[in-house]
N, C-alpha and C positions, 0 to 999 in steps of 0.2 A: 504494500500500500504506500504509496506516495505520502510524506508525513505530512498529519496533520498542519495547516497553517502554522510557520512561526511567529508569534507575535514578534512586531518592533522595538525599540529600545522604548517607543513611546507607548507601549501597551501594559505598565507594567500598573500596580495599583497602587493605594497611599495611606493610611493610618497604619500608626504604630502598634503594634499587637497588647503593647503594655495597658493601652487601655480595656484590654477583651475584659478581665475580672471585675474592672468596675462600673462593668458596660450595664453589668446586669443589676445595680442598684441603682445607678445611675437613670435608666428608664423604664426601672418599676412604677408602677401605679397602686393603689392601696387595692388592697382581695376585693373583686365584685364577688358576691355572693346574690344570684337569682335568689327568688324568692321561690323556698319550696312548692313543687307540683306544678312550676313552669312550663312552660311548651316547649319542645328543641327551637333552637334556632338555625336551620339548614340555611345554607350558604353554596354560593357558587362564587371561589376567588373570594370568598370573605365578604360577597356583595349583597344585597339581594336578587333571588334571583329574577325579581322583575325586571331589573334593570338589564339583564343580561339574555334577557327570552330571545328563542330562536337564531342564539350564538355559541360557538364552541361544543363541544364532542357532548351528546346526550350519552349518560355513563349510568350504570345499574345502580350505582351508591349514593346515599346521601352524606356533605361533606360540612362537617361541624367543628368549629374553630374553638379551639379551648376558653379561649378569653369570652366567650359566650355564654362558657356552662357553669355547673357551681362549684367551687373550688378552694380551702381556707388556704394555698398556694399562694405564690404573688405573679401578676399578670406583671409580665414585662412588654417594653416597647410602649406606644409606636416609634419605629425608627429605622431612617432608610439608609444609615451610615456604614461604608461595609465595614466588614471583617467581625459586627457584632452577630450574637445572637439571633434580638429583636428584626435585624436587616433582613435575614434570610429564612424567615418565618412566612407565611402564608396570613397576610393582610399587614405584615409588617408588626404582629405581636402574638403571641404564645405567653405560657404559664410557666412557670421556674416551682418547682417542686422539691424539698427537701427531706428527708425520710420520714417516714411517717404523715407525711403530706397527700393528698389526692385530688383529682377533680374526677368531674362524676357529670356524664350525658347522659341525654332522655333519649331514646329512638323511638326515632318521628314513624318509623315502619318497622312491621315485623323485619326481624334480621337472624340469620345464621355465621354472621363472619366480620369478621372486624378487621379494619387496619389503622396502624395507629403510627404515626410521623410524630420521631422525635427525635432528641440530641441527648447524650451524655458525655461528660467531660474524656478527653484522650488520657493516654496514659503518660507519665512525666516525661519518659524518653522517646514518645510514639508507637504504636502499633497498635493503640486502641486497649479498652476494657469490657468485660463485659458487666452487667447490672441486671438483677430480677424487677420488673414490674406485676403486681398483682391485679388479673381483670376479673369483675366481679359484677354481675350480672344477677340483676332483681334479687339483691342481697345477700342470695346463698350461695349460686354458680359457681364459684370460684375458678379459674387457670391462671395460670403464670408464664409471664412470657420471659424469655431472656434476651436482655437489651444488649447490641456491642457497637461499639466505636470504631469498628477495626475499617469500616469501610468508609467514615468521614474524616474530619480533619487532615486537610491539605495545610499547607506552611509556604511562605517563599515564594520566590520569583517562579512565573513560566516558565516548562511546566511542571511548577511543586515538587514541594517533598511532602513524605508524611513523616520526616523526620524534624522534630521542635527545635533542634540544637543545630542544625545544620545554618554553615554558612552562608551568605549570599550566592545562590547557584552566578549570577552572571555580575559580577563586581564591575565590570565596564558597560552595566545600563545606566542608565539614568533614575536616581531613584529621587521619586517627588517629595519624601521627609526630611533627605536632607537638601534636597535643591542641588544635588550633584551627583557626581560620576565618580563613586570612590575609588574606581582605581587611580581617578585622577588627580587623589587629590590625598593633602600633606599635612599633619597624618591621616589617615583613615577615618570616617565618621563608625561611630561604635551604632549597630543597629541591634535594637533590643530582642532578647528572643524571646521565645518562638516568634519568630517577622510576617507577618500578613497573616493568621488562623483566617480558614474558609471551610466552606464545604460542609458544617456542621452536622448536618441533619441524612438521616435513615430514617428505614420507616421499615414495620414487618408486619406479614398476615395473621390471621388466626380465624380457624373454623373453631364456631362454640360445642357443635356437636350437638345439637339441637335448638331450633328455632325458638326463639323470642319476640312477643307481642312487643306491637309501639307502646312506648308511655313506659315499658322497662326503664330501669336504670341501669345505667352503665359506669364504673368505678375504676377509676385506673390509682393503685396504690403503690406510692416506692416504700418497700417492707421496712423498718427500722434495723438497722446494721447494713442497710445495702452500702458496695463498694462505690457507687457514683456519690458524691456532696451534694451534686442534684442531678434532676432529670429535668428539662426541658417539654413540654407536649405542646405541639404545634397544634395538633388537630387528629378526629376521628372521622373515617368513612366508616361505615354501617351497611350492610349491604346481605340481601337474601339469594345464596347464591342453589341455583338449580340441583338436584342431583347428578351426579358423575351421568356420561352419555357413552353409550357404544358404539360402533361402528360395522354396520351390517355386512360380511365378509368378508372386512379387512384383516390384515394377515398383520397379525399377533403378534407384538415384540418378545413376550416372553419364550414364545413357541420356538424361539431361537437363541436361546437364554439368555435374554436379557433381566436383570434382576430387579425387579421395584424395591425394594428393600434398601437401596445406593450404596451394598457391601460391597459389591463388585463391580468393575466396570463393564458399562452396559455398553459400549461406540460400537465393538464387532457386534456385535450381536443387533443393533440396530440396521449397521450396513449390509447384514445378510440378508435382512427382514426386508429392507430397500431392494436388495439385488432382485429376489423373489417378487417382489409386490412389481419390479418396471416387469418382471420374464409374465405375467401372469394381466397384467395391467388391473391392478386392485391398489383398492390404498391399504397403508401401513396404520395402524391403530395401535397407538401408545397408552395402554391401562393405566389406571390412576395407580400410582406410585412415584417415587422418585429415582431418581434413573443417572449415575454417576455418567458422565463425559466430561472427559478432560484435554478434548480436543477437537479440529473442528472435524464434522462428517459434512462428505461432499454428496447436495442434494441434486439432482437434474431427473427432469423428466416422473416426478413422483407426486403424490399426496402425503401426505403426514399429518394424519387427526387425532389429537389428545382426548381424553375425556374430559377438558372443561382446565382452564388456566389454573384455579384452586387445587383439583386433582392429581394432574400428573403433573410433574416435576424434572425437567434437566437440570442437573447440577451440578459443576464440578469444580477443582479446584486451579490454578494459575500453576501453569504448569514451565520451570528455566531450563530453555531450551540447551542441549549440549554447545551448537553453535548457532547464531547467527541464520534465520531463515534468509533465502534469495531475496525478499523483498524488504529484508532489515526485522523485522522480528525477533525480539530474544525469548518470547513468550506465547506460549499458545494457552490456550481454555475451550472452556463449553461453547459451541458452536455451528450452527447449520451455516452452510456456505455455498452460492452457487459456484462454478469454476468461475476461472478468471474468465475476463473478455479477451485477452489475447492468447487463451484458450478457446475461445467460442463461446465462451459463457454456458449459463444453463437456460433452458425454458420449460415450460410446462411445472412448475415448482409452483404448490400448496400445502403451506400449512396454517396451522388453525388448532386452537383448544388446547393449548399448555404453556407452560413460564416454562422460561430459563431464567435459571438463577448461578451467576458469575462470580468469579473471586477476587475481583480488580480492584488492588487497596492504593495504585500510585498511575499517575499518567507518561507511560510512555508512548510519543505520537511514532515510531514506527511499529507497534505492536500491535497485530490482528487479532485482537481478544475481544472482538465484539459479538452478539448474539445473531447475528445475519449479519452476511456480507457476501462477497463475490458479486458474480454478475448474474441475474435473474430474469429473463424476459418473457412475459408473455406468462404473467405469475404474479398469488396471491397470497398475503400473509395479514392472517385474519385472528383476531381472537386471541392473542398473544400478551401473556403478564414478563416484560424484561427488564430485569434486576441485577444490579450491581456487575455490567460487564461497562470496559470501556466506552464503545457505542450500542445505542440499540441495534440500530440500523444503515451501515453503510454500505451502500453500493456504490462499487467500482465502474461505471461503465466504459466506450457504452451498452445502453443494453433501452429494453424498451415496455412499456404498456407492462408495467407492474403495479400492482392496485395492495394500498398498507392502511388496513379500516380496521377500527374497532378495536385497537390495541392496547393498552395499558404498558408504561413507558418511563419506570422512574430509577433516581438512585445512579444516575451515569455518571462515569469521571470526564465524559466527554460530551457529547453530542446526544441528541436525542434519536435521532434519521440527519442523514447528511445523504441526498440525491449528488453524489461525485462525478463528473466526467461524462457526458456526453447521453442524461438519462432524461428519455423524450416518451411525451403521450403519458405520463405514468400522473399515479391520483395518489393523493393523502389526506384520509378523510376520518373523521370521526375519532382520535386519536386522543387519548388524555396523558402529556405528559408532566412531573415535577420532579424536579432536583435534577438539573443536567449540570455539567461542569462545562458545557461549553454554548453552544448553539442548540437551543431547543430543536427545531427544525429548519434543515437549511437544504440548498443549492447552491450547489459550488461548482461553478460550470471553467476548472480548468484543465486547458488545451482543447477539451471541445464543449461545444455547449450546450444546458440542458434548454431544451425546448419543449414547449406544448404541454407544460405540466401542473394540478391544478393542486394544490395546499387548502384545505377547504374544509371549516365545522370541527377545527383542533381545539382543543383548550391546553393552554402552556399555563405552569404555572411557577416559578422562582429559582427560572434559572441562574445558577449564581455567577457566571460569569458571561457576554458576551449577551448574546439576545434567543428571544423570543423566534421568531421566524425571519431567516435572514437570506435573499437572492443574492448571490454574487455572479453576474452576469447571465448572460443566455439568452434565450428569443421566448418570446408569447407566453411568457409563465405569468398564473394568476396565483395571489393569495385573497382567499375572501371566506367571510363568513367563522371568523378565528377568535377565539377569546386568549389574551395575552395577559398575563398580571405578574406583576412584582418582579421582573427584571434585576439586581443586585448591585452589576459593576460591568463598565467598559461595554455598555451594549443600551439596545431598544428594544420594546416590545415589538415592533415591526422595522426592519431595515433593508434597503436596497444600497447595495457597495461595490462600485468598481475598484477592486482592492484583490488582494491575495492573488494575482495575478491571472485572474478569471477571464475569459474570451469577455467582447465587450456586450452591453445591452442594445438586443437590436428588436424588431417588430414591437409588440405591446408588452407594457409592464403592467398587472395592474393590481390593486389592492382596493378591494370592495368589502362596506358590510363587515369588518371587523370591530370588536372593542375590546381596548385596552385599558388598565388600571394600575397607580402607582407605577410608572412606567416611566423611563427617559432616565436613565442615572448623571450623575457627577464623573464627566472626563477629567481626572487627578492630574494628565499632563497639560491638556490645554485648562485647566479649571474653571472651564464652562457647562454648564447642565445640556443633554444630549434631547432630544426630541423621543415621546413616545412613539414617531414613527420618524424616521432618521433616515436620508438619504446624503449616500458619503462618495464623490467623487475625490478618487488618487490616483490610482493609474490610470484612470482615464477621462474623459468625460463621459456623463447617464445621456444620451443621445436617443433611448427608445423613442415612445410616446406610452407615456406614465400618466396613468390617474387613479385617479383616489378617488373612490365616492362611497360615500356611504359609512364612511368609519364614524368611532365614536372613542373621543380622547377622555377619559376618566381619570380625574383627579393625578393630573399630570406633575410629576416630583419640579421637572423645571418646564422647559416646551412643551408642547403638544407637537411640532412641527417642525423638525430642523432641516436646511439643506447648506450642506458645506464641501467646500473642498481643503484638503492639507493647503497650509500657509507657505511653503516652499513650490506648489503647483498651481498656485491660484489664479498666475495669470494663463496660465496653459490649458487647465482643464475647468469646464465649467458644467452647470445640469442647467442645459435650453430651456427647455419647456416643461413644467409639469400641470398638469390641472387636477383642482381640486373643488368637488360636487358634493351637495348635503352630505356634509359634514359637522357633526355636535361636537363641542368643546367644552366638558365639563368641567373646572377645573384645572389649573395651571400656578404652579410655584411663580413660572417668572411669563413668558408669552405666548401668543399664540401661535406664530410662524417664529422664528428664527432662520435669520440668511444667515449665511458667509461665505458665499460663495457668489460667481457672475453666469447671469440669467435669466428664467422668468419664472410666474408661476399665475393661472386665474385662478380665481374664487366664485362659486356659485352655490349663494345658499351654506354658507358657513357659519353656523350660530355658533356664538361665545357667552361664556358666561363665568363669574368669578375667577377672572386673570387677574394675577399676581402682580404684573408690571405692566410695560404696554403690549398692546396687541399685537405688535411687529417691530422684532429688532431686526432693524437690516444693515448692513455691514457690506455688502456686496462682495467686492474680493481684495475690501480694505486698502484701494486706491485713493478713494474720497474724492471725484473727478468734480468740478464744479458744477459739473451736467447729471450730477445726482449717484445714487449708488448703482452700478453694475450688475445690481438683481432690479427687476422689475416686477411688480404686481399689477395685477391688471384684476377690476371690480365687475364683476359679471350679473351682479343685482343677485340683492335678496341675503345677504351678509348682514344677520341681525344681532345685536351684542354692542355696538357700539367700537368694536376691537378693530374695525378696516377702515379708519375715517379717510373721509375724502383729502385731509392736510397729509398723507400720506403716499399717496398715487402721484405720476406713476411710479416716480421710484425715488422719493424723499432717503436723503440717508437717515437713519435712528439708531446709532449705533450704541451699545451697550450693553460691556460685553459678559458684566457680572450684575445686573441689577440685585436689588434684595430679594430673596425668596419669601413669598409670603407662601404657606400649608395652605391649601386650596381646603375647601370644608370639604365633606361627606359627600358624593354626589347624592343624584336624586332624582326622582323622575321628572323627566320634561316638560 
């Protein structure tokens, strides 16, 4: 695999890690305590979900935010500063639990199965802990889960250690704390450790083993003597999951001993089941169990149907390789994989109905430890729980008309789906993912380009580095119909970037019918707040024809709207034209548009409401020509809000490039 994107010296991020411990008294709030025999409070993105009807992935679970329920705990947060806690929470606050401490949910609907996202502290030198949680169900139930660390807490520069002690991996980047480049500098600036903590949060399943009515209580208890100081609960999903399903003559993994039991490895024994099922043209049905691989199996031309994501189980361990694979690899794992493309790739590839579950505790970007990958054409992956591998989903193309619905997608150290090289006509639909390390979902169209492919009806939710949904080049690609929330660091809810060295944008760009929340973070090198939808011209110029309609910018951290290009390219590349069509703007720290760059953009039917500063900071390409700024807007009627005033048109400069951030309120309906 071609390594992942290297970030730049300017990619790196900025607080001092010595604040993490007093982050958490710091933006405590006193214990909410609901008032007994309250009603849940189900959420989507921590919103309500009226506000969010008929957007993002319709998902089996109802999703309930600790700071909701009853708790004698302390609610921390809100706060959108990285490297804390509170930051990388789900609505931007969670509950801090100390032993003997609990919160306690109501289910809104009968449920059979829980999942619970949380954090507990690393271990002094790294590699994580583990910690019991007690869950406890209409007061008698009782199970226990066991919490571990070992798959969170990142440290350091790009990309990371999971070691706390470790030095500055790149000493000649730029680092924003100290305002220098220490290898350059005399003596050395001393950086505090552990340097940047990220990545905080896991999350794990549990079937209760028998169904529970709504209006149940739910208890989540850290036991007194537990080894964590605390435990962190971001949120519960609740969720009534079907009985295990069969597979009417599909041909049997056990029947080739494969083990559910994961004493043994099950990979031969699946491949044989494969070989049989292509000579016979039946699908392969994997029984509920869990099923060790520890490497990847090569799928082409097959079916592959689990009995239900909860049930059957791939799982295996990170496996150091003796050398070096061809493609840079020092590592393999658990793994379905089409062949390569400059193998002919695979087609006719379905699966459907089981997790993989990975063993990925550090990021290395030449490692193929993702849960799918290779090249897949003419092929479906449906129904899918994928956990803790480096990506969910990456294909290498090119390759073609691959369709990724329905899937469930969290816990990555990287990427969520990355459409790589040359991947055209293919759909991404219905998809709920949280906790990526990288790009929730992207296109990365380099050396050839992804075309004709539609990203549509996702709900992303706190990726903690980079963004939400990100195109980097290509032709005719839409994104529409997407819910994006709580973004982290060095990204946007929704971005369009000629960057990473991506073929250029050419036919239609277009981004319809999304809405975003808490979105747009703090660029630490440029130290300007980023747009919850962000287009970034560097290598090149955004030349498509790009429009926007129908999004809706919720309670934006700074912009709602950026278009810029790098300060060392700015008279070279510029983003022409873009338009933008009913559009709601709820909410904004600092503007509605934000220029920096030379170009144009219309506005038809853009409502604004509770902006922070002004409605447009335009900057253009920071020439300051007396003929006004190099970005140009142009009013197309029906811009209500007040925020496009005509002393502004056509292209008044208003440059500023840090105003004050005002908290945007609570959105609300319109």
């Amino acid at each position: 695999m071609s390594p992942r994107r290297a970030r730049t010296k300017a990619s790196v991020g900025a607080l001092a890690c010595a604040l993490l411990l007093t982050a958490f008294d710091a933006t405590a709030t006193p214990t909410r305590r609901p008032a007994p025999g309250s009603r849940p409070v189900v959420t989507r993105a921590a919103l309500d979900p009226k506000l969010v009807a008929g957007r993002g992935a319709e998902v089996p679970f109802d999703e309930q935010e600790a700071e909701n329920a009853t708790t004698n705990g302390r609610v921390i947060g809100p706060d959108r500063t990285p490297y804390t806690l509170p930051s990388e929470a789900s609505g931007r606050t969670a509950v801090q639990l100390k032993p003997g401490q609990h919160v306690e949910f109501v289910l809104p609907r009968a449920a059979n199965a829980l999942t619970v996202r949380y954090s507990i502290p690393d271990a002094p030198e790294g590699g994580g802990i583990t910690a019991p949680l007690d869950v406890t169900v209409a007061g008698r139930h009782r199970r226990r889960m066991t919490l571990t660390s070992q798959y969170s807490w990142l440290y350091n520069q790009y990309p990371f250690t999971n070691d706390p002690r470790a030095d500055l991996l790149h000493p000649d980047w730029w680092i924003t704390e100290c305002s220098c480049v220490p290898a350059d500098t005399t003596p050395a600036p001393q950086i505090t450790k552990p340097f940047r903590p990220t990545h905080f949060y896991d999350e794990q399943r549990l079937l209760l083993g028998r169904t529970h009515a709504a209006g149940e209580r739910v208890r989540l208890t850290v036991p007194r003597g537990s080894r964590a100081a605390w435990t962190v609960i971001d949120l519960l999903d609740s969720e009534l999951v079907a009985p295990p399903r069969g597979v009417r003559g599909g041909v049997d993994v056990r029947a080739f001993g494969a083990d559910p039991t994961g004493r043994r490895d099950a990979a031969p024994a699946i491949e044989r089941a494969i070989g049989a099922a292509r000579r016979t043209g039946r699908p392969v049905y994997l029984p509920p169990g869990t099923y060790q691989v520890n490497r990847h199996i090569v799928v082409d031309d097959v079916t592959i149907t689990g009995a239900g994501s909860w049930y059957t189980i791939l799982k295996g361990r990170e496996v150091t390789l003796d050398r070096p694979a061809p493609d840079g690899s020092r590592h393999t794992g658990v793994g379905l994989y089409g062949r390569s493309a400059a193998s002919g790739g695979s087609r006719n590839v379905h699966l459907s109905g089981f997790a993989i579950e990975g063993d990925v505790r550090e990021r290395i970007d030449d490692d193929q430890v993702n849960a799918i990958g290779g090249a897949m054409s003419d092929s479906t992956v449906r129904g899918l729980y994928l956990h803790r591998t480096k990506v969910g989903l990456w294909f290498d193309g090119p390759m073609s008309n691959v369709r990724v619905t329905d899937n469930v997608i969290t816990d990555q150290i990287a990427d969520g789906l990355n459409f790589h090289t040359g991947v055209t006509g293919s759909v991404v639909r219905n998809n709920f993912v949280r906790n990526t390390g990288d790009d929730a979902l992207a296109m990365w169209s380099q050396g050839t380009a992804d075309a004709d492919n539609v990203i549509s009806r996702n709900t992303v939710q706190s990726p903690t580095l980079a963004n939400g949904i990100a195109v980097y080049g290509g032709r005719d690609n839409t994104v529409s119909g997407n819910l994006v929330a709580d973004p982290v660091r060095e990204g946007s809810a929704l971005h369009a970037g000629a960057r990473f060295g991506a073929e250029p944008f050419t036919g239609r760009l277009r981004f319809t019918d999304n809405t975003t929340v808490r979105a747009g973070t703090f660029e630490l090198n440029w130290r300007i707040g980023l747009g919850a939808l962000w287009l970034y011209a560097l290598d090149r110029s955004i030349d498509a024809d790009v429009r926007v309609t129908g999004d809706h910018y919720l309670d934006s951290t700074y912009n709602a709207i950026m278009l810029v290009s790098e300060f060392g390219v700015k008279d070279q590349y510029g983003i022409p034209e873009v338009h933008f069509k009913d559009i709601r703007v709820d909410g904004t720290g600092t503007s509605v548009v934000s220029a920096r760059v030379r170009g144009s953009a219309t506005f038809e039917n853009v409502d604004a409401r509770n902006v922070g500063a002004v409605g447009v900071n335009n900057c253009g390409a920071f020439n300051f020509p007396p003929t006004g700024s190099e970005f140009g807007l142009t009013d197309r009627g029906g811009n209500d809000g007040g925020w496009l005033a005509d002393w502004l048109l056509p292209n008044t400069i208003t440059c500023d490039d840090r105003p004050p951030v005002v908290p945007p309120p609570a959105p609300s309906p319109w």
